[in-house]
N, C-alpha and C positions, 0 to 999 in steps of 0.2 A: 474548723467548723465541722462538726458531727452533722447530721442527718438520720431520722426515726425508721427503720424500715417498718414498712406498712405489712400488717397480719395477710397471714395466706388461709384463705377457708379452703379448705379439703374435702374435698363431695363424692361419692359416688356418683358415675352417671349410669342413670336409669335407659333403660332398652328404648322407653319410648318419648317421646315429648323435647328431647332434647333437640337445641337449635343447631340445624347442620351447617350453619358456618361455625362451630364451635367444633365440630371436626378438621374440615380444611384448618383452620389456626392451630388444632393440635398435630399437624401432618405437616404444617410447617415451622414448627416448636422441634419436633421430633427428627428434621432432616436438616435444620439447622443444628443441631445438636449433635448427629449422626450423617456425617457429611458422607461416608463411605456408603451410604445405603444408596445416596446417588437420585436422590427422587429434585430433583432439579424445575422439571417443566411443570408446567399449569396442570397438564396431562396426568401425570405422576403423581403431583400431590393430591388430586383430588380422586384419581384411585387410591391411594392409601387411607384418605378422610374415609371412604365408603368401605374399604378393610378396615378400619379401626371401629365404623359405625356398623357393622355386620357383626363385628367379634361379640359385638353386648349378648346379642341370643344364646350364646356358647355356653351352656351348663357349667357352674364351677369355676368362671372367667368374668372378671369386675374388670373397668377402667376405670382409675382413680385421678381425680384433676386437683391441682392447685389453683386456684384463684385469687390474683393480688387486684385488688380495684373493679373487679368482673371481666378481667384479661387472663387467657392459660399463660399459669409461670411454668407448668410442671405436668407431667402426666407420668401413672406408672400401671400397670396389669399386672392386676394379683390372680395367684392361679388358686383354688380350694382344692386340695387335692385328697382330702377327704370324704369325697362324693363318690 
């Protein structure tokens, strides 16, 4: 038996309006993934949601999300470095 895998939308996220539990899930997408980074506790991961939701202001610094079903499969920062 095969299975369809289901489309991933790929969005920019915008500096503002974005829902901050959509941070925590990418802080814990990202330490699940990156186990050696060590962000374990409740503590942890919700500093790193509010580092990844700070970076948006950064001149020249995007975060890039996947979205399968309106769940993060994927996150990645693209740097412009042409600025």
């Amino acid at each position: 038996m095969t299975t369809a895998m289901r489309a991933l939308e790929i969005r920019a996220l915008e500096p503002d309006g974005e829902d901050p539990a959509l941070f925590l899930a990418l802080s814990r997408l990202v330490a699940d993934a990156y186990p050696i980074m060590r962000r374990t506790t409740d503590e942890a991961l919700a500093s790193y949601a509010e580092q990844l939701r700070q970076s948006l202001a950064h001149p020249g610094t995007r975060l890039v999300v996947a979205e399968r079903d309106g769940a993060p499969a994927g996150v990645m920062r693209l740097y412009d470095y042409t600025r």
